[in-house]
Structure formats: C-alpha cells, structure tokens
MMTF fields as JSON, N, C-alpha, C and O atoms, coordinates in Angstrom:
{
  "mmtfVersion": "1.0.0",
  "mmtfProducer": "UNKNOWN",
  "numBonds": 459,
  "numAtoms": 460,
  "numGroups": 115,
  "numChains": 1,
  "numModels": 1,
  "chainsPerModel": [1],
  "groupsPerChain": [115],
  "chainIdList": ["A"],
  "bondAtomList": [4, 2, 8, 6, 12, 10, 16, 14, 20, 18, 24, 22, 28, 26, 32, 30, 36, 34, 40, 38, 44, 42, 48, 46, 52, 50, 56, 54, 60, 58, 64, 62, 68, 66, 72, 70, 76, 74, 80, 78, 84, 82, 88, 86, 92, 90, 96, 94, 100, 98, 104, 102, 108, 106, 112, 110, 116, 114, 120, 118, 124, 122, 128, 126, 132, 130, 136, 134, 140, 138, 144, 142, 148, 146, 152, 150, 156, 154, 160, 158, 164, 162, 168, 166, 172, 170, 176, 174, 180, 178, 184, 182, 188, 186, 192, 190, 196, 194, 200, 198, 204, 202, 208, 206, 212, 210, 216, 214, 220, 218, 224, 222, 228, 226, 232, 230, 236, 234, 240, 238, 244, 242, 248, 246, 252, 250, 256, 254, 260, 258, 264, 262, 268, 266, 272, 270, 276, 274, 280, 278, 284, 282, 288, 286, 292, 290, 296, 294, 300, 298, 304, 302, 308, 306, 312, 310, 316, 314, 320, 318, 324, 322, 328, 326, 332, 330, 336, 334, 340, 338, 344, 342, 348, 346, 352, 350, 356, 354, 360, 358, 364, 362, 368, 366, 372, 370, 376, 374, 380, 378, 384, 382, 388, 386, 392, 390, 396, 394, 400, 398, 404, 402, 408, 406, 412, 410, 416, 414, 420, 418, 424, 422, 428, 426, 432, 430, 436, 434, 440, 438, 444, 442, 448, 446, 452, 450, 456, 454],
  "bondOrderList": [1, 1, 1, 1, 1, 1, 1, 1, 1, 1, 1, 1, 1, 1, 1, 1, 1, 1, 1, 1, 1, 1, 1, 1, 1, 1, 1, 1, 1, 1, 1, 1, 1, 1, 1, 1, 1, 1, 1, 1, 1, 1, 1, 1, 1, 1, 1, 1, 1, 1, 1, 1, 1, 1, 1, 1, 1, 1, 1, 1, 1, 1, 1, 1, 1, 1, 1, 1, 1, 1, 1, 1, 1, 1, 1, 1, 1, 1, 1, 1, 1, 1, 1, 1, 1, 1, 1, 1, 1, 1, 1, 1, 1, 1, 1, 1, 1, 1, 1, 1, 1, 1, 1, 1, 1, 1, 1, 1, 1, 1, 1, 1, 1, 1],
  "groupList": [{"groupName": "UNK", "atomNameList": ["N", "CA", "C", "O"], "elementList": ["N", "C", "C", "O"], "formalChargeList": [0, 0, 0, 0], "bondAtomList": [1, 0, 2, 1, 3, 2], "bondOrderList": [1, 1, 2], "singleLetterCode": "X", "chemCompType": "L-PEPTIDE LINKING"}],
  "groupTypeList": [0, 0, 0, 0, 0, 0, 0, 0, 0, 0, 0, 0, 0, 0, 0, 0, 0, 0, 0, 0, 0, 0, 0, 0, 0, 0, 0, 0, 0, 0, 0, 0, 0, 0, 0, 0, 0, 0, 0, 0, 0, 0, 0, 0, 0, 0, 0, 0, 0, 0, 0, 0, 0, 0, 0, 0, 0, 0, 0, 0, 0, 0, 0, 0, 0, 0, 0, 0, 0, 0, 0, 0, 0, 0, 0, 0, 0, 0, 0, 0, 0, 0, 0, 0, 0, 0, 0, 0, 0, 0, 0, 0, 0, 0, 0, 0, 0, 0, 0, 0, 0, 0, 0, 0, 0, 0, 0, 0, 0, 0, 0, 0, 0, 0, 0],
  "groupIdList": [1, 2, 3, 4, 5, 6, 7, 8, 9, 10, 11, 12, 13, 14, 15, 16, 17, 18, 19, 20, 21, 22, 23, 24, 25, 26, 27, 28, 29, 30, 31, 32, 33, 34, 35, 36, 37, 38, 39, 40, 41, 42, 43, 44, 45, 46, 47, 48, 49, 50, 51, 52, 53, 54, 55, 56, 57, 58, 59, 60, 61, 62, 63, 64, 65, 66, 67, 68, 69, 70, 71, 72, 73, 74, 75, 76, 77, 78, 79, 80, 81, 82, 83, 84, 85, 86, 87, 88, 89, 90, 91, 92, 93, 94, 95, 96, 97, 98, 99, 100, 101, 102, 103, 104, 105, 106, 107, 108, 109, 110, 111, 112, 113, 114, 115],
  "secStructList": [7, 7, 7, 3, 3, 3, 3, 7, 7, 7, 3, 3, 7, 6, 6, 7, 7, 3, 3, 3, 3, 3, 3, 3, 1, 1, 7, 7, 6, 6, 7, 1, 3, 3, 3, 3, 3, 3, 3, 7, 6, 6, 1, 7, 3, 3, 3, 3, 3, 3, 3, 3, 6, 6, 1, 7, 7, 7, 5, 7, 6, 6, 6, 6, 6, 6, 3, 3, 3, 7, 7, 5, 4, 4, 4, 6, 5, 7, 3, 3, 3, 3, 7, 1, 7, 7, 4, 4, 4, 7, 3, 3, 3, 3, 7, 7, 7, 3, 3, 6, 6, 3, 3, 7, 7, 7, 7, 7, 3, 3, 3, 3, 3, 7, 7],
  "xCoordList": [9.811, 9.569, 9.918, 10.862, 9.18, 9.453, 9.866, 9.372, 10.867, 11.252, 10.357, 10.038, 10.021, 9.283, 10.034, 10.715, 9.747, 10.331, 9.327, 9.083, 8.689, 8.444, 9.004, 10.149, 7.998, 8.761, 7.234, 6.154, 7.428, 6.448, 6.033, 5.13, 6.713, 5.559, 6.524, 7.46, 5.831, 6.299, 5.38, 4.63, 5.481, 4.61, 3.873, 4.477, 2.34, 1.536, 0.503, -0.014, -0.06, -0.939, -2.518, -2.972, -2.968, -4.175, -5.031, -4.565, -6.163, -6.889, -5.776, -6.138, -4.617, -3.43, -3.495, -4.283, -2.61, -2.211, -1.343, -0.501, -0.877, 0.495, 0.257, -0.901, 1.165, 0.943, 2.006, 3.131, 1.83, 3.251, 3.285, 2.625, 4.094, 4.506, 5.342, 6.201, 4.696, 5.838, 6.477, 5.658, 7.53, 8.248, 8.595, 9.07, 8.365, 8.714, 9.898, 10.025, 10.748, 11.98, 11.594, 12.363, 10.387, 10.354, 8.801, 8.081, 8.936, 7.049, 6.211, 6.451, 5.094, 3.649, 2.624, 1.445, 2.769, 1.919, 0.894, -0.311, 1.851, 1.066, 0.814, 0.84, 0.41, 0.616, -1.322, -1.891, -1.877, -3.525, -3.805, -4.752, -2.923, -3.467, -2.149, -1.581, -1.963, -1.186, -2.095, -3.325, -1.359, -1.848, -1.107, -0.169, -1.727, -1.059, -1.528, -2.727, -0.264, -0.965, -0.388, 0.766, -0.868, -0.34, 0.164, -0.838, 0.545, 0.722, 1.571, 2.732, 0.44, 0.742, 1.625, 2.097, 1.7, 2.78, 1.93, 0.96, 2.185, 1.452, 0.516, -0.001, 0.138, -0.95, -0.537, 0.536, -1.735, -1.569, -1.132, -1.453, -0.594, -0.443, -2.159, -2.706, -2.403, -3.812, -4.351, -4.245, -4.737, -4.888, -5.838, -7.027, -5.069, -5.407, -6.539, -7.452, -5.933, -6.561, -5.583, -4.434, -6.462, -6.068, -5.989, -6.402, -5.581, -5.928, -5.479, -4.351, -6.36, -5.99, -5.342, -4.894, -5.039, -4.674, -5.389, -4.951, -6.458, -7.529, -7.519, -7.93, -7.279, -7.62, -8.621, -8.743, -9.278, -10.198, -9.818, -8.79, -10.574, -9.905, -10.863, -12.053, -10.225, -11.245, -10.017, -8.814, -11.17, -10.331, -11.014, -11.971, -10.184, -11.223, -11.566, -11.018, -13.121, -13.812, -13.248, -13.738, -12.209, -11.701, -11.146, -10.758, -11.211, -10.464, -11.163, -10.885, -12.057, -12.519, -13.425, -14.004, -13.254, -13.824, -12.211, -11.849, -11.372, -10.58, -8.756, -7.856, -8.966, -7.472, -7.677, -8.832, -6.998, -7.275, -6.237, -5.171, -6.397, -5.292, -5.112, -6.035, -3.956, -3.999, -2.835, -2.097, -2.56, -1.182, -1.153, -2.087, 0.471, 0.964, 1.443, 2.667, 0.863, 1.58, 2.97, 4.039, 2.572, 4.11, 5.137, 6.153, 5.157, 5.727, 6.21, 7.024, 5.704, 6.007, 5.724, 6.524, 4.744, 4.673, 3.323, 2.543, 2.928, 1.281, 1.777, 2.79, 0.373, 0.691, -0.975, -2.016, -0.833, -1.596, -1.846, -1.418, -2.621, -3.22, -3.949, -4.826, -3.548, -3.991, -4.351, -3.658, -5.664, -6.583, -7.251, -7.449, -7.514, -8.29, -7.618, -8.324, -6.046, -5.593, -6.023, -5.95, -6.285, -6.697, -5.373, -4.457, -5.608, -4.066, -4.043, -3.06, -5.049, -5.165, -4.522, -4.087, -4.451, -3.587, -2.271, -1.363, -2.098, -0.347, 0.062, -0.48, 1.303, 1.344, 2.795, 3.306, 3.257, 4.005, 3.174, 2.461, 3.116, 2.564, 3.584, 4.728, 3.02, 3.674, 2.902, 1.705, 3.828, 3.393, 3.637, 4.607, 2.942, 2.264, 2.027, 1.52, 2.678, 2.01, 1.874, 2.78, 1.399, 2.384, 2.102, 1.073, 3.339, 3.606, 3.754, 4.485, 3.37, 3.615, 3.663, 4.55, 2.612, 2.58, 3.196, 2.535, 4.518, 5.523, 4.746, 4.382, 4.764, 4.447, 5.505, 6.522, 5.549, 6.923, 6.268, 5.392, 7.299, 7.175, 8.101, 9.257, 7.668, 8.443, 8.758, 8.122, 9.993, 10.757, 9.502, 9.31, 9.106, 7.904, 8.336, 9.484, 7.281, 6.978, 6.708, 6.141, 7.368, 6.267, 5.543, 5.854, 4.157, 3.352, 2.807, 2.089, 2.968, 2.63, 2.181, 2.717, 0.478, -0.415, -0.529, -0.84, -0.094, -0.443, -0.048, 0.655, -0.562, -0.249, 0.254, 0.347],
  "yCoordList": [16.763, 15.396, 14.457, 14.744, 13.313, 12.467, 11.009, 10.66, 10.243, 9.365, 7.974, 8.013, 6.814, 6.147, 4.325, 3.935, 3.466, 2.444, 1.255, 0.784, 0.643, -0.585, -2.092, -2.462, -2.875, -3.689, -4.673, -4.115, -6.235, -7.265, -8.096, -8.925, -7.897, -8.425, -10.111, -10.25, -11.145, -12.438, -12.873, -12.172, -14.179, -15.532, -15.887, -15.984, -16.163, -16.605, -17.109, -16.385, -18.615, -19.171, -18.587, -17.797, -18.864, -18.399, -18.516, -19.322, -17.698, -17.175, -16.716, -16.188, -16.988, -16.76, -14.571, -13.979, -13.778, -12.783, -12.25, -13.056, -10.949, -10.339, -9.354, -9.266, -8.378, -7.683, -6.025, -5.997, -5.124, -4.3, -2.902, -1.885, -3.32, -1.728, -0.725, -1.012, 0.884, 1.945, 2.938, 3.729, 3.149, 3.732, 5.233, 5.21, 6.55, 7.658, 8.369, 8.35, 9.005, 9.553, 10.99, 11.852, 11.003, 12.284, 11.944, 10.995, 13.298, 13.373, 13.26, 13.914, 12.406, 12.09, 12.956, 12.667, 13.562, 13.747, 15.257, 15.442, 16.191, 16.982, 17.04, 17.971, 14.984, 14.635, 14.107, 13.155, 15.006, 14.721, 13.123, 12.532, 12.47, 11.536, 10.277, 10.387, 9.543, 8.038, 7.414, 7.442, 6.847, 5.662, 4.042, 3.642, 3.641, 2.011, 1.495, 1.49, 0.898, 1.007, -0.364, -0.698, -0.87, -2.184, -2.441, -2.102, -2.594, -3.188, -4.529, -4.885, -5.09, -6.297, -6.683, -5.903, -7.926, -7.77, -7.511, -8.249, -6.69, -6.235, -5.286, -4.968, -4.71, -3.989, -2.747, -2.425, -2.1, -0.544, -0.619, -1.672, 0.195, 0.603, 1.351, 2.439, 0.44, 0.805, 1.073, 0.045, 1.722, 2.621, 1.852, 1.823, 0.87, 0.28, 0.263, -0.444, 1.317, 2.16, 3.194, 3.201, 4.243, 5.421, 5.665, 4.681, 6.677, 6.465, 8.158, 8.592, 8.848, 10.402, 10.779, 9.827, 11.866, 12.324, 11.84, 11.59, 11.811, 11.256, 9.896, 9.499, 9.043, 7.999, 6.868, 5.646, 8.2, 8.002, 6.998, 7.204, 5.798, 5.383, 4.694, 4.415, 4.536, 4.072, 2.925, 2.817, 2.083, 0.899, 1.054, 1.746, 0.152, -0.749, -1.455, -2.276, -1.596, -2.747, -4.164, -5.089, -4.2, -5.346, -6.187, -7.355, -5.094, -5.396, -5.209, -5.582, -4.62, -3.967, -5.155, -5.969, -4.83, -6.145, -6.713, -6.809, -7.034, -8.034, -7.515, -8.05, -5.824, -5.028, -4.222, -3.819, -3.888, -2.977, -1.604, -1.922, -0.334, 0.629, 1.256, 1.116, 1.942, 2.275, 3.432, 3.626, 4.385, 5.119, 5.013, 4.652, 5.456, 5.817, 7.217, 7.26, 8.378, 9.42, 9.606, 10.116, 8.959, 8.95, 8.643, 9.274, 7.278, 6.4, 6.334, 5.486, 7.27, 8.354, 6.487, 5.982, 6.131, 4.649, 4.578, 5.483, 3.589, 3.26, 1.903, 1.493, 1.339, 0.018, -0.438, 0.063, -1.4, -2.329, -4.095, -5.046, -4.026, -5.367, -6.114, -5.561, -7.258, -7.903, -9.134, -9.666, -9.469, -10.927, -11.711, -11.062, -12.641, -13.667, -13.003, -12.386, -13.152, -13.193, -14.23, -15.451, -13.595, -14.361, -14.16, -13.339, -15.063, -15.124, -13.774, -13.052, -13.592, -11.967, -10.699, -9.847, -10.55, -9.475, -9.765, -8.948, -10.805, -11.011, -9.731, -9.546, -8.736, -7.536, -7.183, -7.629, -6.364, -5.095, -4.34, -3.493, -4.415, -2.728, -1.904, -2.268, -0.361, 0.475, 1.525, 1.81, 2.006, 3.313, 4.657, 4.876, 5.199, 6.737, 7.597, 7.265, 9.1, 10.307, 11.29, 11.132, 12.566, 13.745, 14.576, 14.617, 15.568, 16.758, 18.03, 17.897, 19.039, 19.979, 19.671, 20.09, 18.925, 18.693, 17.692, 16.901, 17.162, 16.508, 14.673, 14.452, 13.814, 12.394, 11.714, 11.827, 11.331, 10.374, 8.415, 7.838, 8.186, 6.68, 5.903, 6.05, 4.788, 3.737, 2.986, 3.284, 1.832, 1.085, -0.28, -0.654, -0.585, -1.37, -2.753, -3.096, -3.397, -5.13, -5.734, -5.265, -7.306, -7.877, -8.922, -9.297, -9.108, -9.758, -10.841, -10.452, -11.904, -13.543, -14.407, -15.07, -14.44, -15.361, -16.7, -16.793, -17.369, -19.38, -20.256, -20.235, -20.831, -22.587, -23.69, -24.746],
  "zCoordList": [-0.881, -1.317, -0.166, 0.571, 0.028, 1.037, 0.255, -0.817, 1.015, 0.468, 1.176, 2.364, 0.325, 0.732, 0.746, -0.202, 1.922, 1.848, 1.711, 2.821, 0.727, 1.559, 1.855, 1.595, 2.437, 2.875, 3.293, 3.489, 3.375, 4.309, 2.722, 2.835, 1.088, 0.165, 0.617, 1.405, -0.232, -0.09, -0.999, -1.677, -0.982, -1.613, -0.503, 0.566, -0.555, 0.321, -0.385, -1.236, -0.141, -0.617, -0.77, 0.057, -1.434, -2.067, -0.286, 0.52, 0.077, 1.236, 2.514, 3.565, 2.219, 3.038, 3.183, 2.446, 4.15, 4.589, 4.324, 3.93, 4.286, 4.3, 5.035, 5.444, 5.418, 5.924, 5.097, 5.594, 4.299, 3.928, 4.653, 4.868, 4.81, 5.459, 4.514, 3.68, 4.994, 4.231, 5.018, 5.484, 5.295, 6.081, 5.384, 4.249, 6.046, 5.114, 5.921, 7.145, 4.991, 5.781, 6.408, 6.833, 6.355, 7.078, 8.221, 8.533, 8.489, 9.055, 7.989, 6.973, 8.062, 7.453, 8.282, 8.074, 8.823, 10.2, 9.144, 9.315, 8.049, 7.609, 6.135, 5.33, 5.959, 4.801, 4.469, 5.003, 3.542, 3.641, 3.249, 3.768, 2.305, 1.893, 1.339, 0.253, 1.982, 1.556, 0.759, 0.811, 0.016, -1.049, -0.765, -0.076, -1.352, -1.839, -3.158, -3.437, -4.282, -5.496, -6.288, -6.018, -6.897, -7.044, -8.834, -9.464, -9.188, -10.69, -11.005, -10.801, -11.592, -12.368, -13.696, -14.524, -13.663, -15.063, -16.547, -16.718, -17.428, -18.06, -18.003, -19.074, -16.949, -16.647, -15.955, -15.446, -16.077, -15.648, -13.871, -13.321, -13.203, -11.74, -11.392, -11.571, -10.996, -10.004, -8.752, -8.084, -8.286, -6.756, -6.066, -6.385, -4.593, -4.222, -2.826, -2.402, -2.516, -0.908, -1.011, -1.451, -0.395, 0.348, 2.144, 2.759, 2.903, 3.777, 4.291, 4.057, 4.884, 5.342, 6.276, 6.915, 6.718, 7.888, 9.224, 10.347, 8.754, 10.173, 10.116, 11.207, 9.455, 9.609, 8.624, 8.532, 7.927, 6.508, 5.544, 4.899, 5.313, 3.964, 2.953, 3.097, 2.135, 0.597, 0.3, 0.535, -0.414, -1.378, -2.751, -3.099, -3.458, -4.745, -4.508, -3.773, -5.182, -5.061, -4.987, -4.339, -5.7, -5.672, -4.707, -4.737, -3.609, -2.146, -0.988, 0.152, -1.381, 0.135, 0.277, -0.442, 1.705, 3.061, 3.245, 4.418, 2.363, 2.612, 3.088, 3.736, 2.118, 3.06, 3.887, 4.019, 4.432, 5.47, 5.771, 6.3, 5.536, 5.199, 6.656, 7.459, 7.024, 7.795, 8.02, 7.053, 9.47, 9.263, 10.341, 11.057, 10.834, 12.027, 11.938, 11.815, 11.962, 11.767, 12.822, 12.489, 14.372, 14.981, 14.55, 14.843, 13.496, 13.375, 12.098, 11.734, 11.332, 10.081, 8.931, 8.145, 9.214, 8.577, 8.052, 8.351, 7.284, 6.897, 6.283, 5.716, 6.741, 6.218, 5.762, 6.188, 4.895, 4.379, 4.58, 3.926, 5.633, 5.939, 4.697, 4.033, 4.491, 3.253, 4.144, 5.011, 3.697, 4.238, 3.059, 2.032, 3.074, 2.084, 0.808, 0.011, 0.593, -0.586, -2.234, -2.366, -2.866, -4.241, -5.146, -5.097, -5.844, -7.211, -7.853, -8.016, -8.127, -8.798, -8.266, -9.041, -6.762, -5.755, -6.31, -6.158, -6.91, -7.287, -8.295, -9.385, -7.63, -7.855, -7.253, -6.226, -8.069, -7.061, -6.132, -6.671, -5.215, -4.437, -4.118, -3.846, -4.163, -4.178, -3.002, -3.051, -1.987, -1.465, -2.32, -3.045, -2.165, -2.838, -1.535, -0.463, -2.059, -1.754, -2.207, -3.026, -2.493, -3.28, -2.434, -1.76, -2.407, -1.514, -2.231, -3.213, -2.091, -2.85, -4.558, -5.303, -4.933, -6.61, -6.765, -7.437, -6.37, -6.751, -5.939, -4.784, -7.055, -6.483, -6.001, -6.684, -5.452, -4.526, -4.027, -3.383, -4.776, -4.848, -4.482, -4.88, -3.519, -2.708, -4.242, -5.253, -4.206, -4.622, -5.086, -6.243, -4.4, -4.519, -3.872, -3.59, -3.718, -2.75, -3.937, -4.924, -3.674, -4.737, -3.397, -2.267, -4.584, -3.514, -4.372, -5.293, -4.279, -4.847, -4.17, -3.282, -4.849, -4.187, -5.714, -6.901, -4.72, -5.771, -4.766, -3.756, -5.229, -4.677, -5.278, -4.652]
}
C-alpha cells in the first residue's frame, strides 16, 4: 500500500487556477494508473482524470480541455492542473491508486471556486 499526500486546494475565483499536487511515500514509478477524484457536499466521489505509467490520461467530460493530469514518476508525485475554474469544481479532491487490490487514498484538498 502506498501512502498518499495532497496538497495546493484553496479558494479561487470563478475562471481563476489551482494547481494540486500528490505526493506518495513510496515509488509510483511501477504504479499503472493514478487517479484524481473529487466529491462534493452531498454527492457521490467522482473520477476526475486518470493518468498512466506513460503518461496517458483521460478526464470527465466535465473537465476536459480545462485540467490537465499529469506524473512525476522521479518525484514519486502527480499533480492536477486546474484552469477556467467554474463554481461547480467546488469539491474535495482526492488522489487515488490501487496496488495489489488494495485502494489507497490521500486525506483530501478542498477546492472552492465563488466570488
């Protein structure tokens, strides 16, 4: 199991940026697939982007064009570029992975878009 940190959520005005980062206590390097996953108050935890070993990644519709996923396998890190924030991204995000069956989950960001 790998332990997961994140870190970068804040309050940022509506078309405003963030940037979150997830820090893992171990190597990512022979890890197929990171996540980022967000849940709202009231609402289900929903899978925000992925991103692979290579570099591969998928969003939800709801995002794509506007986040951007990414990893550092050196740097045992992945992070999530967030652009043209809307009120609706207002969320916990959460880093995700699972290793050997077992899911392992960061502490979570909160991330608050208003004006």
């Amino acid at each position: 199991q790998v332990q997961l940190v994140e870190s970068g959520g804040g309050w940022v005005q509506p078309g405003g940026s963030l940037r979150l980062s997830c820090a893992a206590s171990r190597s990512i390097f022979s890890i197929a697939i990171m996540g980022w996953y967000r849940q709202a108050p009231g609402q289900q935890r929903e899978l925000v982007a992925t991103v692979t070993r290579g570099g591969s990644t998928n969003y939800a519709d709801s995002v794509k064009g506007r986040f951007t996923a990414s990893r550092d396998n050196a740097k045992n890190t992945v992070s999530l570029q967030m652009n043209s924030l809307k009120p609706e991204d207002t969320a916990v995000y959460y880093c995700h992975t699972r290793t050997f069956g077992v899911d392992s989950w960061g502490q979570g960001t909160q991330v608050t878009v208003s004006s």
